[in-house]
Backbone atoms as SQL, in Angstrom:
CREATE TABLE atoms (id INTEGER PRIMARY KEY, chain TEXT, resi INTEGER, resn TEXT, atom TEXT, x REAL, y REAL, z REAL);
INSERT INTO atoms VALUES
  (1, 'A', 1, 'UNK', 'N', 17.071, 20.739, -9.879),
  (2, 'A', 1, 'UNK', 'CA', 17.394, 21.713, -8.851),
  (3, 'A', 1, 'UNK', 'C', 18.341, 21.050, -7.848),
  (4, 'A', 2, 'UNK', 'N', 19.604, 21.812, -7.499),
  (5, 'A', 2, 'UNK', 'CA', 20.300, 21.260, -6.801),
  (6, 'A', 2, 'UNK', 'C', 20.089, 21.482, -4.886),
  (7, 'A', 3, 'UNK', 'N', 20.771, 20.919, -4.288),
  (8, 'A', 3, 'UNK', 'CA', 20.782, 21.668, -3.060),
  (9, 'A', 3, 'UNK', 'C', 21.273, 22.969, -2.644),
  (10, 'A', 4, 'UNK', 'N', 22.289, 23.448, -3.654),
  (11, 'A', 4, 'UNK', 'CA', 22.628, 25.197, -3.326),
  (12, 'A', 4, 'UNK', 'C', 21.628, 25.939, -3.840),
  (13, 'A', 5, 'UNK', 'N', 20.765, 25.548, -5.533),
  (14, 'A', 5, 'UNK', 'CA', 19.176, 26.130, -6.130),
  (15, 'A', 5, 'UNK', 'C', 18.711, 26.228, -4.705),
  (16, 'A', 6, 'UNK', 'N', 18.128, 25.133, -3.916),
  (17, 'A', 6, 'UNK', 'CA', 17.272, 25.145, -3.174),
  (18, 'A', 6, 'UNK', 'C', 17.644, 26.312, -1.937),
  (19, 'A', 7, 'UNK', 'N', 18.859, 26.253, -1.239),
  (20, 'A', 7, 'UNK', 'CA', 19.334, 27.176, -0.121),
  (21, 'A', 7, 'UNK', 'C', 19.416, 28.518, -0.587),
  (22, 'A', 8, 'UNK', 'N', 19.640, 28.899, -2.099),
  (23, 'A', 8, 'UNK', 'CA', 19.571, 30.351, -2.872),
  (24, 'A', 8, 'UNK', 'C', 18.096, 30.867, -3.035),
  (25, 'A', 9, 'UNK', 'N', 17.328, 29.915, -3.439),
  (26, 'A', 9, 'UNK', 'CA', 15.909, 30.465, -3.516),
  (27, 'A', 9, 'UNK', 'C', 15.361, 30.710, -2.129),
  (28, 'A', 10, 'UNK', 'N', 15.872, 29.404, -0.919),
  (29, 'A', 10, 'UNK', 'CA', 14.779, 30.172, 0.830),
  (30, 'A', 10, 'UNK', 'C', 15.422, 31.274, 0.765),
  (31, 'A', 11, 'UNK', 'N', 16.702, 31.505, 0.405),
  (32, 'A', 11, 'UNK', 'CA', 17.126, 32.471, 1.110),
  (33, 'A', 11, 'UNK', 'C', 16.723, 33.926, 0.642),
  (34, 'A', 12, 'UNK', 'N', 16.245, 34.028, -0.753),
  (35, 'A', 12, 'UNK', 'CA', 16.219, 35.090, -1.470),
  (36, 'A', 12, 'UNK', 'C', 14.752, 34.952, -1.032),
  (37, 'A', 13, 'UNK', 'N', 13.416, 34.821, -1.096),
  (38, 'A', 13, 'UNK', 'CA', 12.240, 34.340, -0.662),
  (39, 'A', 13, 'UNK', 'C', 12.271, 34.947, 0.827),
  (40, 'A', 14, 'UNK', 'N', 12.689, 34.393, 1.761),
  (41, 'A', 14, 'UNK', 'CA', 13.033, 35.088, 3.153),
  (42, 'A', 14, 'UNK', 'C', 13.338, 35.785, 3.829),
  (43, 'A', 15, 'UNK', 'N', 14.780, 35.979, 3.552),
  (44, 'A', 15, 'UNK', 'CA', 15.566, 36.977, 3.775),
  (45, 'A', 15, 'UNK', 'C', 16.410, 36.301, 4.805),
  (46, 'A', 16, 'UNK', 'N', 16.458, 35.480, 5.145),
  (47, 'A', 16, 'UNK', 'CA', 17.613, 34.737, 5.729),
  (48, 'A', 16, 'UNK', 'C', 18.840, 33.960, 5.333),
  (49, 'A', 17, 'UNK', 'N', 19.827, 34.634, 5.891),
  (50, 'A', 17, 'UNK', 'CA', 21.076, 34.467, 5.006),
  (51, 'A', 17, 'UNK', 'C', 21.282, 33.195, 4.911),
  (52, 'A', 18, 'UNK', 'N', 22.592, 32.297, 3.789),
  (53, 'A', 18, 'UNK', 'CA', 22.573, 31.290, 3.141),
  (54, 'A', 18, 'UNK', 'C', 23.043, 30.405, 4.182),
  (55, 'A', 19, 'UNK', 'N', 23.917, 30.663, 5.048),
  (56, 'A', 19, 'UNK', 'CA', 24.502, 29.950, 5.912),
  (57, 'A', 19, 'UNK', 'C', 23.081, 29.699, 6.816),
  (58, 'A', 20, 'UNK', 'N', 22.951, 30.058, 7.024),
  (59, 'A', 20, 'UNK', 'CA', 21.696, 29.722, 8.279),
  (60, 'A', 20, 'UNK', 'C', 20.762, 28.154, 7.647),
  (61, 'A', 21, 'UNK', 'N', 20.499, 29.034, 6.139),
  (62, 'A', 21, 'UNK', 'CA', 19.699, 28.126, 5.577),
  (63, 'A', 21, 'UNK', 'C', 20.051, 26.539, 5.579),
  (64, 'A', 22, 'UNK', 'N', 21.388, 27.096, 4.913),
  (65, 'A', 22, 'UNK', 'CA', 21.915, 25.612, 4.295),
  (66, 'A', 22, 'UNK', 'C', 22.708, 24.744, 5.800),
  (67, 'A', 23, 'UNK', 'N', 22.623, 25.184, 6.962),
  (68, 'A', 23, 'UNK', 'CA', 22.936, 24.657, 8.258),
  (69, 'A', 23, 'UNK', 'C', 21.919, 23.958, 8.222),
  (70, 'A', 24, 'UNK', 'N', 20.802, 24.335, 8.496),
  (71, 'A', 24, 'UNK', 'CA', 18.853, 24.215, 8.489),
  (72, 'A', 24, 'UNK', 'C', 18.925, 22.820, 7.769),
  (73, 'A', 25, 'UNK', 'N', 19.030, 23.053, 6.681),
  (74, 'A', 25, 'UNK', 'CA', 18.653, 21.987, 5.371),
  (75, 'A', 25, 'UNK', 'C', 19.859, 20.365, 5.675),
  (76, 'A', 26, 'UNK', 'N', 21.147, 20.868, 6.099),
  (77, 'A', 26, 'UNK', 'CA', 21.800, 19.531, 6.080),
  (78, 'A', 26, 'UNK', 'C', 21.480, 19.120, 7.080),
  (79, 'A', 27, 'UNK', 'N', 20.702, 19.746, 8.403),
  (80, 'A', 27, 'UNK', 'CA', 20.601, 19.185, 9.863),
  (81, 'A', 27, 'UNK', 'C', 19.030, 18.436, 9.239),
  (82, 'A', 28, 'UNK', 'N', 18.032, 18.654, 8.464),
  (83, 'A', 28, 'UNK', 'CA', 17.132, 17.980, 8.111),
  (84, 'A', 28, 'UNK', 'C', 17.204, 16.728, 7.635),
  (85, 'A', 29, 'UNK', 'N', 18.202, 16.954, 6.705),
  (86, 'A', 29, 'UNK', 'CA', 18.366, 15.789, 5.590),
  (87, 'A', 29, 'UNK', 'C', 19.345, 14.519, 6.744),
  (88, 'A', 30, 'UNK', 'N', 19.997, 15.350, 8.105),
  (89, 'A', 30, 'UNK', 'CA', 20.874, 14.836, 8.787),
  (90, 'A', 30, 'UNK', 'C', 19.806, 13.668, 9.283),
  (91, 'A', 31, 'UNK', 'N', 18.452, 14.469, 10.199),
  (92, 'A', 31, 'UNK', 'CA', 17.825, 13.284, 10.770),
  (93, 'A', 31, 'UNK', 'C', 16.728, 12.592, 9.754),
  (94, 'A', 32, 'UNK', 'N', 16.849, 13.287, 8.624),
  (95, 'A', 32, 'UNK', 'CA', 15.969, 12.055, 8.113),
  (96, 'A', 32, 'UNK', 'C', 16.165, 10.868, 7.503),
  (97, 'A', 33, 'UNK', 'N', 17.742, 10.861, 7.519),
  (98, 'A', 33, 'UNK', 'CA', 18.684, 9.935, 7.067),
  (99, 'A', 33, 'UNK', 'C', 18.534, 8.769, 8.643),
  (100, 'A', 34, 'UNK', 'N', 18.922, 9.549, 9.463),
  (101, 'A', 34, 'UNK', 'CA', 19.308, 8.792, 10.546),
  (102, 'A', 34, 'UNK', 'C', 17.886, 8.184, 11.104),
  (103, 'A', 35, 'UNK', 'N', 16.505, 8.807, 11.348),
  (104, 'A', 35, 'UNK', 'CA', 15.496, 8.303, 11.165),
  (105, 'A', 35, 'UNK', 'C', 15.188, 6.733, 10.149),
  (106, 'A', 36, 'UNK', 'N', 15.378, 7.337, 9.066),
  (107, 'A', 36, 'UNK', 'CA', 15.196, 5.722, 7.895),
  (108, 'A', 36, 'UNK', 'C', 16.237, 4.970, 8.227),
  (109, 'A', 37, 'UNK', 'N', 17.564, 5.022, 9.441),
  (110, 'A', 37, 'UNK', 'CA', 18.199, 3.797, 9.640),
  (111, 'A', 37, 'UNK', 'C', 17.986, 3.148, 10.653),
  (112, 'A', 38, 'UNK', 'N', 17.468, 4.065, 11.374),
  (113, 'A', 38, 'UNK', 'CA', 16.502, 3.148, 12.430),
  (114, 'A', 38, 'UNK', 'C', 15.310, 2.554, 12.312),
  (115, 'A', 39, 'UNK', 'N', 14.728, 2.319, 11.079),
  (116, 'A', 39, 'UNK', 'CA', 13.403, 2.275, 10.832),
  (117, 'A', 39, 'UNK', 'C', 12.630, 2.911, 11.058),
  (118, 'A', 40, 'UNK', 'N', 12.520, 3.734, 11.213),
  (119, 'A', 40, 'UNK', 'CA', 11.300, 4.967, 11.345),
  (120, 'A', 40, 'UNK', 'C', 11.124, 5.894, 10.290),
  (121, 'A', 41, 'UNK', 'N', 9.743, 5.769, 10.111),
  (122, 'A', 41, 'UNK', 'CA', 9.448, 6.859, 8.508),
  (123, 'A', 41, 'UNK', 'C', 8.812, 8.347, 9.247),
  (124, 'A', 42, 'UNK', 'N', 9.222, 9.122, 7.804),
  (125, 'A', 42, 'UNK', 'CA', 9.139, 10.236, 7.890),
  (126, 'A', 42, 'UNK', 'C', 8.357, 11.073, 7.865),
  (127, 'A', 43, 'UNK', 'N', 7.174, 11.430, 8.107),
  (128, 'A', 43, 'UNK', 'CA', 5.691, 11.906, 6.988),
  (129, 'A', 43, 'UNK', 'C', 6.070, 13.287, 7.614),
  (130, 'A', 44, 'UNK', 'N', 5.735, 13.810, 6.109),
  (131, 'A', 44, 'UNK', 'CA', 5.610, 15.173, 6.217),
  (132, 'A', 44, 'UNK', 'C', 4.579, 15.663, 5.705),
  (133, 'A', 45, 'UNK', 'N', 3.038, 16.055, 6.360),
  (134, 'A', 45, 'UNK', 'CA', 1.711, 15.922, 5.502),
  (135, 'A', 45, 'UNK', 'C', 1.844, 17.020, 4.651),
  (136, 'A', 46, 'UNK', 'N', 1.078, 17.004, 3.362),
  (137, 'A', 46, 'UNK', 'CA', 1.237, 17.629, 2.346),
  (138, 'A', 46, 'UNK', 'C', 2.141, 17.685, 1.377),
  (139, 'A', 47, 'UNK', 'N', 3.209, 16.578, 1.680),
  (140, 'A', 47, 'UNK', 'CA', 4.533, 17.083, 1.003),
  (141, 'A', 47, 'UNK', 'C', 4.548, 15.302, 0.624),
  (142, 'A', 48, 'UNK', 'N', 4.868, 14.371, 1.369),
  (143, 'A', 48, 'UNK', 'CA', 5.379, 13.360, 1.212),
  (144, 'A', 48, 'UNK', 'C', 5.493, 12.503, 2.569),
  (145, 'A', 49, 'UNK', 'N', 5.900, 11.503, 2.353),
  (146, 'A', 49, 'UNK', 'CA', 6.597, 10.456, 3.431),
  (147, 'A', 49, 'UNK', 'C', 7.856, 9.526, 2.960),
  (148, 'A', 50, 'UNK', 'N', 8.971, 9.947, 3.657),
  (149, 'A', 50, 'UNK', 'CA', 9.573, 8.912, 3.295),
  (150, 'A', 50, 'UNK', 'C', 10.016, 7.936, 4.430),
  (151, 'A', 51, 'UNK', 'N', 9.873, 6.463, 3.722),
  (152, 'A', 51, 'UNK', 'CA', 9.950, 5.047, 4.271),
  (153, 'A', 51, 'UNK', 'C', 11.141, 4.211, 3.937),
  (154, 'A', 52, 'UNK', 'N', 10.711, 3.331, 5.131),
  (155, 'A', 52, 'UNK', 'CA', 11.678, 1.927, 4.711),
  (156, 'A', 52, 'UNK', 'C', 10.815, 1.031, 4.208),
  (157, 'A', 53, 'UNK', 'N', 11.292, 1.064, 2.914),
  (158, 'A', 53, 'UNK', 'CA', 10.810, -0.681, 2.024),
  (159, 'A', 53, 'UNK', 'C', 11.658, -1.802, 2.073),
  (160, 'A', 54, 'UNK', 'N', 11.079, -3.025, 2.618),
  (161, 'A', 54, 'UNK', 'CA', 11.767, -4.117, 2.628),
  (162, 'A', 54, 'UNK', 'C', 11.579, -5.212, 1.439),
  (163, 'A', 55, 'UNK', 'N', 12.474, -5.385, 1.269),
  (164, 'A', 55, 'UNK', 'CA', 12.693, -6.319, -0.765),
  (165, 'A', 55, 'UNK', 'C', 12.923, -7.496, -0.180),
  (166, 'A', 56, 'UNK', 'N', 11.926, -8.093, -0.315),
  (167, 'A', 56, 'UNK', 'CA', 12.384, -9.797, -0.186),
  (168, 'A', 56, 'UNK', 'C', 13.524, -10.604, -0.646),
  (169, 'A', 57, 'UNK', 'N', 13.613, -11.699, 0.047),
  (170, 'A', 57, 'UNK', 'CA', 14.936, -12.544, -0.919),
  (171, 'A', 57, 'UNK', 'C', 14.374, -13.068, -2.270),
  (172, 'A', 58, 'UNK', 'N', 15.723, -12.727, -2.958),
  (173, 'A', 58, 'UNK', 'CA', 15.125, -13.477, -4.610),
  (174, 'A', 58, 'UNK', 'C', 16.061, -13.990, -4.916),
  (175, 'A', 59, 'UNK', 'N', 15.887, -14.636, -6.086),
  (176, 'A', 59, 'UNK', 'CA', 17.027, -15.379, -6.528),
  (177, 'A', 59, 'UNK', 'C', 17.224, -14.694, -7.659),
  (178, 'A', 60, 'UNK', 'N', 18.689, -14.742, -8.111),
  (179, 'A', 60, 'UNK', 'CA', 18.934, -14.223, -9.875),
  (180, 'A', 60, 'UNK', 'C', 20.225, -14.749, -10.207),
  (181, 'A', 61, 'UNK', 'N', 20.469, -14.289, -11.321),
  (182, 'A', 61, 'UNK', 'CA', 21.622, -15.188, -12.144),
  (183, 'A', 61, 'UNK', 'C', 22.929, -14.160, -12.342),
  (184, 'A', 62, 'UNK', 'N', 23.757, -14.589, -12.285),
  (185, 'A', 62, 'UNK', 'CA', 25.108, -14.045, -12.724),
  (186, 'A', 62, 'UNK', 'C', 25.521, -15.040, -14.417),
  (187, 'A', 63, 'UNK', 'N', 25.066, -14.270, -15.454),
  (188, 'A', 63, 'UNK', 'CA', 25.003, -14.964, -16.465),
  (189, 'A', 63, 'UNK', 'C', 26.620, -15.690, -16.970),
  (190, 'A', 64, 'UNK', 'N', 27.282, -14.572, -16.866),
  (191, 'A', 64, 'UNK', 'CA', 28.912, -14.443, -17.013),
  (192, 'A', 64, 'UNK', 'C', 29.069, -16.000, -16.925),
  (193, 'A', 65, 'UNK', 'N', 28.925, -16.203, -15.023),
  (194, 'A', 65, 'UNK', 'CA', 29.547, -17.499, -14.966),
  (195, 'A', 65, 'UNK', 'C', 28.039, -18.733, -15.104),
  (196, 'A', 66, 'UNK', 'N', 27.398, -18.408, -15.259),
  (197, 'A', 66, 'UNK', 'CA', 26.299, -19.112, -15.311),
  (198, 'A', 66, 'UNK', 'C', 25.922, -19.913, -13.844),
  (199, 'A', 67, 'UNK', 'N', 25.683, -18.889, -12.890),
  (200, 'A', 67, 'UNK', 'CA', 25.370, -19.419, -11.898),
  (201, 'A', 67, 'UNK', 'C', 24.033, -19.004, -11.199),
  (202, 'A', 68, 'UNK', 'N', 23.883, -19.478, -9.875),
  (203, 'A', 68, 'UNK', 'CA', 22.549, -18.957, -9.634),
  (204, 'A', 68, 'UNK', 'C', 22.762, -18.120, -8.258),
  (205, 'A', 69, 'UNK', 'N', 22.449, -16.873, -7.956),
  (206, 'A', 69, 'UNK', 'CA', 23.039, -16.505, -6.338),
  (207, 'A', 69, 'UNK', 'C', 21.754, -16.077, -5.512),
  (208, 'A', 70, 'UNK', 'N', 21.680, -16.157, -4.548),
  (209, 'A', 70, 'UNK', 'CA', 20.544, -15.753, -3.640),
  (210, 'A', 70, 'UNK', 'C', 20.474, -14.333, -3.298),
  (211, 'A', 71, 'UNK', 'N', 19.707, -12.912, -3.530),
  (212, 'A', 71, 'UNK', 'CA', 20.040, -12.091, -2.819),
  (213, 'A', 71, 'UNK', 'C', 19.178, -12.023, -1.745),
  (214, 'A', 72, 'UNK', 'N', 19.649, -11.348, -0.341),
  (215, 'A', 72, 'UNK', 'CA', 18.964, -12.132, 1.028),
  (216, 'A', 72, 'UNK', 'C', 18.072, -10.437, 0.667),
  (217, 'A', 73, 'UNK', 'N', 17.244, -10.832, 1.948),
  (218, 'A', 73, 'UNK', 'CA', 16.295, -9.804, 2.495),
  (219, 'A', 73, 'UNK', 'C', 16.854, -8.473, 2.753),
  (220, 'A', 74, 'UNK', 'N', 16.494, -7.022, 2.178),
  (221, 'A', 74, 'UNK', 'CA', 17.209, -6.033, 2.316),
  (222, 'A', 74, 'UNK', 'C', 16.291, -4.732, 2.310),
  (223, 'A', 75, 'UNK', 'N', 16.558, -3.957, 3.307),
  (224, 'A', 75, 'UNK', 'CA', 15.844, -2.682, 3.421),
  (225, 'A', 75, 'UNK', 'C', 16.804, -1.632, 2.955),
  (226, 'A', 76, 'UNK', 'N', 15.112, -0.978, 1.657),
  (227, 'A', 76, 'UNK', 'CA', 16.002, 0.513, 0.944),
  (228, 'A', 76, 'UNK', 'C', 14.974, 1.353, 1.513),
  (229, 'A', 77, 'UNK', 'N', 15.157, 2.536, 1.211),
  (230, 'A', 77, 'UNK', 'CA', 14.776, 3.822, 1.572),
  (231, 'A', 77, 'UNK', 'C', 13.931, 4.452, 0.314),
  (232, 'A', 78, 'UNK', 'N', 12.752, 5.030, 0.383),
  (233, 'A', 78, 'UNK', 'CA', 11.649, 5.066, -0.812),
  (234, 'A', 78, 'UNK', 'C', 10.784, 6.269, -0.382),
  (235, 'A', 79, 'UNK', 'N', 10.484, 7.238, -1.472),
  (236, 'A', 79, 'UNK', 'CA', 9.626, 8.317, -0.995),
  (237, 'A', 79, 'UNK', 'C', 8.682, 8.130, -1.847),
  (238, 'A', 80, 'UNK', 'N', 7.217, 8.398, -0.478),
  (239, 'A', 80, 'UNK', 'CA', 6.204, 8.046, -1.401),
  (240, 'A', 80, 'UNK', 'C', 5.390, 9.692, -1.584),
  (241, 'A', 81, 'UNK', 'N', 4.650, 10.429, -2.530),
  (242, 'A', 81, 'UNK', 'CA', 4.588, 11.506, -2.199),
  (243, 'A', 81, 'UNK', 'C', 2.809, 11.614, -2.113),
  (244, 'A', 82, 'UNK', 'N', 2.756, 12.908, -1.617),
  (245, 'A', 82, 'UNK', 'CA', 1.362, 12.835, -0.547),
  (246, 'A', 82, 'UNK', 'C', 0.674, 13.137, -2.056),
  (247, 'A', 83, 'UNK', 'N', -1.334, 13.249, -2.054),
  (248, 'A', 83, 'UNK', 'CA', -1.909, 12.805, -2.709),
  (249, 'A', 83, 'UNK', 'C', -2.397, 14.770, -3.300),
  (250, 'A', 84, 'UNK', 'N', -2.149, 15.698, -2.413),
  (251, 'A', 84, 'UNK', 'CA', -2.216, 17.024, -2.699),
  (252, 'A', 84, 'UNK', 'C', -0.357, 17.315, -3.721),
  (253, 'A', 85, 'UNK', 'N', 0.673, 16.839, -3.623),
  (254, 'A', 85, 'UNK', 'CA', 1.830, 17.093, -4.365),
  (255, 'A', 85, 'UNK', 'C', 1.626, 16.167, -5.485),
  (256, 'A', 86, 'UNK', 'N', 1.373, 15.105, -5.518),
  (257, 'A', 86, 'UNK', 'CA', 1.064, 14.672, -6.785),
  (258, 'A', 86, 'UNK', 'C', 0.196, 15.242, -7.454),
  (259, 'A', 87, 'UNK', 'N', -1.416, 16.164, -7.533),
  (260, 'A', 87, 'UNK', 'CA', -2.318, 16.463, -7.704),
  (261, 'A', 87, 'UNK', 'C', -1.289, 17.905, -8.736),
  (262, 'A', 88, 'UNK', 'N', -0.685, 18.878, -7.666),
  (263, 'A', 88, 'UNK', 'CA', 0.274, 19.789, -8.115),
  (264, 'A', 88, 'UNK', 'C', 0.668, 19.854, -9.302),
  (265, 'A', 89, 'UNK', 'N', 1.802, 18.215, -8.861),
  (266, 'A', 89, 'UNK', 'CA', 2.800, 18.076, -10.140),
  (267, 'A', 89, 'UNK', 'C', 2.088, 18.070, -11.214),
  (268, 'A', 90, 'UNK', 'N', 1.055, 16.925, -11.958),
  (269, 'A', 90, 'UNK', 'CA', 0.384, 17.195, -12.738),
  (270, 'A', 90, 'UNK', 'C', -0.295, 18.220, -13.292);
């Protein structure tokens, strides 16, 4: 399902036109982006949370040249989903 699926179905479901919706939906996705770059997670009960996971430094190989490189400490962005949406999906 894409993001226009998603803004076609509230909208047909609702009755609120597409523009409204899909304003709605990128201003969401706007702060929950900007939220996970400040470090701050997201919970949305019933639905999910999404977080910042931090990946330790590791080491790995670049085989090509046969070397060894360090990758340093790095925060990604990870959704974990609540224990009623997993229950769902299944």
């Amino acid at each position: 399902m894409t993001k226009a699926d998603i803004v076609n179905e509230i909208s047909k479901t609702t009755g609120i036109e597409k523009a409204s919706v899909l304003e709605t939906l990128e201003k969401f996705m706007e702060i929950v982006k900007d939220s996970l770059a400040h470090d701050e997670n997201v919970y949305l009960r019933g639905f999910g949370s999404f977080i910042v996971k931090t990946r330790s430094q590791k080491t790995a190989r670049n085989i090509s040249k046969n070397t060894t490189i360090i990758i340093p400490e790095h925060k990604i962005p990870a959704f974990k989903p609540a224990k009623v949406f997993m229950e769902d999906v299944k």
